[in-house]
C-alpha positions as CSV (number, residue, x, y, z in Angstrom):
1,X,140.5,104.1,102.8
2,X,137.2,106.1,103.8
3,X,135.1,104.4,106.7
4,X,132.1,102.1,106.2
5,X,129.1,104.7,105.5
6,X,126.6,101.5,104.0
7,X,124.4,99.8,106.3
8,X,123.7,96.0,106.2
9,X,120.3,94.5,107.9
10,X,121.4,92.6,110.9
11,X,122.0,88.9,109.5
12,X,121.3,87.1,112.6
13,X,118.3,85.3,111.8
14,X,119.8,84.3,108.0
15,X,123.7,83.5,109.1
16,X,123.8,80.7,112.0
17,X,126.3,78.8,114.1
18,X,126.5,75.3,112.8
19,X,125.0,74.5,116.5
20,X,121.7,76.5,115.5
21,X,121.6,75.2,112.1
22,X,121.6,71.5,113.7
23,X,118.5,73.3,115.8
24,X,116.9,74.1,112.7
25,X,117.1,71.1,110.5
26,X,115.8,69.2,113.1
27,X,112.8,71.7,114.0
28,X,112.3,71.6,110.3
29,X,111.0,68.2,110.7
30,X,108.2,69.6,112.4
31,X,104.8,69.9,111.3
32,X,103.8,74.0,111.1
33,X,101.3,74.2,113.6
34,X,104.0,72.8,116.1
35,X,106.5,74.2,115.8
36,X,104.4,77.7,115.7
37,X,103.3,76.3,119.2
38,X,107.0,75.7,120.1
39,X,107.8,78.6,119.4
40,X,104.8,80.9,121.2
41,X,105.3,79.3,124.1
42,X,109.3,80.0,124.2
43,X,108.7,83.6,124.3
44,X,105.1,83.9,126.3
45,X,105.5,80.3,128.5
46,X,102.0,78.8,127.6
47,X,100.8,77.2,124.5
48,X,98.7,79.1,122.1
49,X,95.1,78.7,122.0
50,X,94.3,77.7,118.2
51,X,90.2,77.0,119.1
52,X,89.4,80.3,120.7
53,X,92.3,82.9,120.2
54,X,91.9,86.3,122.2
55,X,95.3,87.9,121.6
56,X,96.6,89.9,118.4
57,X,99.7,87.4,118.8
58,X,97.5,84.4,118.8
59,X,95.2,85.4,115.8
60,X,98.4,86.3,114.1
61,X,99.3,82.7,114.4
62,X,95.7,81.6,113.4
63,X,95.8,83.7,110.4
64,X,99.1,82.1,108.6
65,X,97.9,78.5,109.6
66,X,94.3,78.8,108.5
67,X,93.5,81.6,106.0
68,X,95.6,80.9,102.5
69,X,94.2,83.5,100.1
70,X,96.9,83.5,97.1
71,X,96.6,87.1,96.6
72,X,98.6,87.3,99.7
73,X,101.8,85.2,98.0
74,X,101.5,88.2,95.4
75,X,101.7,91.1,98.0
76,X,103.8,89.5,100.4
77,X,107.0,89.4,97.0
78,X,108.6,93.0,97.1
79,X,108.4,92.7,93.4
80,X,105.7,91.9,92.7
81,X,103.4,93.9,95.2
82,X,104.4,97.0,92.6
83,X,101.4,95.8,90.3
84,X,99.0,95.3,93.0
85,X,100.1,99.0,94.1
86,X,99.7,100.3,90.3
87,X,96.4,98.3,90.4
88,X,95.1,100.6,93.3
89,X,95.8,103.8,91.2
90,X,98.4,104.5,93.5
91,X,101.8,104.1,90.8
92,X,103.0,107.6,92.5
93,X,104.0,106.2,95.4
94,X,106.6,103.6,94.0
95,X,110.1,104.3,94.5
96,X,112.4,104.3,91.5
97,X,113.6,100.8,90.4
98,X,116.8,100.3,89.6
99,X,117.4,96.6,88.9
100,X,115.3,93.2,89.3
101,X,118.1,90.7,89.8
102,X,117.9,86.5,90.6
103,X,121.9,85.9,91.3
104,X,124.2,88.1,93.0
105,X,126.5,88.3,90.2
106,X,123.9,90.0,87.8
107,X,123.9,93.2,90.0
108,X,126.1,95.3,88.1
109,X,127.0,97.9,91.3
110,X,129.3,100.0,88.6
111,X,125.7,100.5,86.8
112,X,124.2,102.1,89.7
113,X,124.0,105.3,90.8
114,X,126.2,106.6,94.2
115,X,123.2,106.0,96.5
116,X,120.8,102.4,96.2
117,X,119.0,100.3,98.5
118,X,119.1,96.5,97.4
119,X,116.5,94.1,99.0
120,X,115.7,90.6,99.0
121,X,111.8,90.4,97.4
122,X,110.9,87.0,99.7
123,X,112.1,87.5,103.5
124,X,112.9,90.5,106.1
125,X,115.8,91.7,107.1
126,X,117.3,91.3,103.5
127,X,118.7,95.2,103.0
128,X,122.0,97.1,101.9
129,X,121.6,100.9,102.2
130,X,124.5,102.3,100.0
131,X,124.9,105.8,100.9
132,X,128.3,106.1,99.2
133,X,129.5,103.8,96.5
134,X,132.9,104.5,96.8
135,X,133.2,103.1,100.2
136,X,130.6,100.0,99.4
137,X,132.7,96.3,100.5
138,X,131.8,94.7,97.0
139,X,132.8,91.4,98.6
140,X,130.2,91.6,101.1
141,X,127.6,92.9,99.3
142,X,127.8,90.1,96.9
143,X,127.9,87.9,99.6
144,X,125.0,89.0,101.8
145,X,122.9,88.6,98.4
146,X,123.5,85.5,97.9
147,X,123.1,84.3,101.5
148,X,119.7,86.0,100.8
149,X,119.0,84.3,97.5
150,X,120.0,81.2,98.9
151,X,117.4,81.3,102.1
152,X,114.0,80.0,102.5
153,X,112.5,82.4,104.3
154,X,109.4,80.5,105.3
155,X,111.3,77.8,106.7
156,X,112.7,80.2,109.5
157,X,109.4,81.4,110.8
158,X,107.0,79.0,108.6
159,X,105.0,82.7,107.5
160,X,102.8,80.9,104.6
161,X,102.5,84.0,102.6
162,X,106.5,84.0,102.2
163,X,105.7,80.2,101.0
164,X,107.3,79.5,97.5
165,X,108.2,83.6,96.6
166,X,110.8,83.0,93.9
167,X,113.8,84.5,95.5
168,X,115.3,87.6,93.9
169,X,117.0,91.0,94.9
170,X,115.6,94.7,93.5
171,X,118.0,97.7,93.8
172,X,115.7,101.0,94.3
173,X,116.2,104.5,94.8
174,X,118.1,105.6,98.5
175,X,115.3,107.2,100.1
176,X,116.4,109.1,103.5
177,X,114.8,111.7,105.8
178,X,117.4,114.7,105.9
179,X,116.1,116.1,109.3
180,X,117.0,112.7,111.2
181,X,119.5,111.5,108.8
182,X,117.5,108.4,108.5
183,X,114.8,106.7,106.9
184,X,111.2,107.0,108.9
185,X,108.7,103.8,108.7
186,X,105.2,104.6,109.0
187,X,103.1,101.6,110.1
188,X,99.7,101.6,110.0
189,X,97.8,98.4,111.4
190,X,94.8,97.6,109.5
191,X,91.6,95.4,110.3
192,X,88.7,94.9,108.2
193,X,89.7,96.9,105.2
194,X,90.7,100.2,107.6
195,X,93.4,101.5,109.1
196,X,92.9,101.7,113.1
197,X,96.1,102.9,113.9
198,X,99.9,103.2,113.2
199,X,103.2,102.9,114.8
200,X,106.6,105.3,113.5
201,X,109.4,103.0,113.7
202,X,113.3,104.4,113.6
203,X,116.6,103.8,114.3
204,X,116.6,100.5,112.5
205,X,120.1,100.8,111.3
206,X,122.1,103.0,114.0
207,X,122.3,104.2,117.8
208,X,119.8,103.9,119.6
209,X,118.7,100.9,117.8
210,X,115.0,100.0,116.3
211,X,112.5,102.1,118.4
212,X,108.7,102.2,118.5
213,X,105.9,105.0,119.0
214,X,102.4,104.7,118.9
215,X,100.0,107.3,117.2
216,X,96.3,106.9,116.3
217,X,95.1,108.0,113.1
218,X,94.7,111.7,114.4
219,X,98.0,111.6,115.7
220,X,97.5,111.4,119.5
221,X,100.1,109.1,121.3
222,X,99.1,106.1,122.4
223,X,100.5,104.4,125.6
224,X,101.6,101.1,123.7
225,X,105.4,99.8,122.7
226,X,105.6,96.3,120.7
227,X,109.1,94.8,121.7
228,X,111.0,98.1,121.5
229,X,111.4,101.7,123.3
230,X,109.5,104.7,121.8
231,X,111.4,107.0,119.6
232,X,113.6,109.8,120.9
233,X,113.1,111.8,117.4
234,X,110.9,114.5,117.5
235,X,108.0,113.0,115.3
236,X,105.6,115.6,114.4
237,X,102.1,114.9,112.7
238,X,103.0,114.2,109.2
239,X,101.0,117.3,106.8
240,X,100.0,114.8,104.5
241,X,98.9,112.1,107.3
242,X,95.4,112.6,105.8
243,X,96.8,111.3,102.8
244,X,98.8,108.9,104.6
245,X,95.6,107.2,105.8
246,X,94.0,107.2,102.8
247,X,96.5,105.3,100.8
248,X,97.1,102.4,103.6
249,X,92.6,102.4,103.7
250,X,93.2,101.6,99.8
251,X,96.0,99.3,100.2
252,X,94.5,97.6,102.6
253,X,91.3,96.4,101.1
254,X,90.1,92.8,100.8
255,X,92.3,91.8,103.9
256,X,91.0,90.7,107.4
257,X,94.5,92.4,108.6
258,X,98.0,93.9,107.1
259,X,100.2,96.0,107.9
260,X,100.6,98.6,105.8
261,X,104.3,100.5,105.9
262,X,104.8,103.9,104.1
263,X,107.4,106.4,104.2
264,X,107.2,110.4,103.9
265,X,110.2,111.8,102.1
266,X,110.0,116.2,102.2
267,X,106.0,115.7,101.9
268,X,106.3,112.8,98.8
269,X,104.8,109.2,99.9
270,X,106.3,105.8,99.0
271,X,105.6,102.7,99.6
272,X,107.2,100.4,101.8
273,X,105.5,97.0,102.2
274,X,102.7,94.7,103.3
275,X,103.0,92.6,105.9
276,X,100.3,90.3,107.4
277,X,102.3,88.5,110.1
278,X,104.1,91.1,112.0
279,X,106.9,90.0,114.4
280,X,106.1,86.0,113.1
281,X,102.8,87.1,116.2
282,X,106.0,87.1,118.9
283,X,106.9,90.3,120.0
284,X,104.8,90.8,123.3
285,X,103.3,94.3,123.8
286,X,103.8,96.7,126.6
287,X,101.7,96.9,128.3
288,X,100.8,93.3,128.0
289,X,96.9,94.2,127.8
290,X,97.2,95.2,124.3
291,X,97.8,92.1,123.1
292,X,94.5,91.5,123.8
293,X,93.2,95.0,123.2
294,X,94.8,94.9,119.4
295,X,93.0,91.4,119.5
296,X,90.0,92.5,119.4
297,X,90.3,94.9,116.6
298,X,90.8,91.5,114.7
299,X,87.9,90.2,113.6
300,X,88.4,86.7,112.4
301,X,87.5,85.6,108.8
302,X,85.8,82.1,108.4
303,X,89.1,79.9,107.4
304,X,90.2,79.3,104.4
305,X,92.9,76.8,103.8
């Protein structure tokens, strides 16, 4: 039989010991704002500060618990964020959709071409990359679906615009990079309607593992890493970055802050997703001033529950 050539997305955080699942069910009992406290203060050793927050990580936190605006349940589905895309005028940057599928029997893998992605529309880390049917575990593939169909999402990090997405699974065009035999992840981080800056993300599914490298919008490095090393690929400024900009600037419209990902296959855009809380607000930056300088990029809307 020919090796494994498909890549899974790490199930860690959806497939748990029965120990951590004990763990969970009982910290499910717990209101949102404490165990989003809980859980800031496991990974930076102090409690968040709700009244005053000064760091990215804490207005992260502040922004799921106390600004609710629906259009952000919309965005936040991987389905459904397609219309809101075709709304902006920007239908060219879709990928090519396969399937729309609510059980993981329906997805009919001898109707799909050699080469799909599959991804859960209401969580992370819900992706199969097939880059050759004929060597795609069938078994596990319909298993890791539904595991994914079967999850609450919100429950794991309580992210309120992941709250009530009705779970299903879309099956899109393989997209890949040729010159790093992977797919690319541009990032941008936007505040205020604009994008400020962005961070090229790799490795996610091989050696050396997910990497990190900071760029401002003109390209220039920037001296700040977000949980993970910077990227040993040779990452050039993108020819269409201009472009690039402009399309996360429209995407990002109407929101106090998202993060708007994009990828750049031989010169053609697509679309990724929007994501308002990145990292659930705990990943520390490195240096750990940034937290603080990417703070104050974020300017704090009056609540809105």
């Amino acid at each position: 039989m020919a090796p494994e050539k498909n890549v899974y997305a790490d199930p860690s955080r959806l497939a748990r010991s029965p120990a951590r699942r004990a763990v969970s069910l009982l910290a499910g009992a717990l209101p949102d704002r404490l165990f989003l406290s809980l859980l800031h203060a496991r990974v930076y050793g102090r409690l968040p500060e709700f009244d005053a927050p000064r760091t990215f990580d804490e207005k992260i936190l502040w922004y799921n618990l106390d600004y609710h605006d629906p259009l952000m349940h919309v965005v936040a589905d991987k389905y459904a964020v397609r219309g809101y895309v075709e709304s902006k005028g920007l239908g060219r940057i879709l990928n090519e959709l396969y399937g729309v599928y609510e059980t993981a029997d329906a997805v009919d893998v001898d109707a799909l071409p050699g080469q799909f992605a599959l991804k859960g529309t209401h969580g992370s880390r819900m992706t199969i990359l097939c880059r050759d049917k004929a060597t795609l575990d069938r078994e596990r593939c319909r298993a890791e679906i539904a595991r994914w169909l079967a999850t609450d999402y919100y429950r794991l990090r309580r992210e309120w615009a992941y709250r009530g997405i009705r779970p299903r699974v879309v099956c899109e065009r393989y997209l890949e990079n040729r010159e790093f035999g992977e797919l690319v992840d541009y990032k941008f981080y936007c505040f205020n309607d604009r994008p400020w800056m962005l961070f090229v993300c790799t490795g996610r599914f091989g050696p050396p593992g997910l990497c990190y490298s900071a760029f401002d919008l003109q390209w220039n490095p920037m001296p700040v890493h977000k949980g993970k090393p910077g990227s040993p690929l040779p990452l050039e400024r993108p020819a269409n970055l201009d472009e690039m900009v402009a399309v996360a600037g429209e995407l990002c419209r109407g929101f106090p802050f998202v993060r708007v990902d994009l990828y750049n296959v031989e010169g053609r855009l697509f679309f990724g997703e929007l994501t308002f809380y990145p990292d659930a607000g705990l990943c520390p930056f490195s240096p750990p001033e940034y937290n603080e300088i990417f703070g104050d990029r974020f300017v704090l809307p009056a609540p809105r529950p």
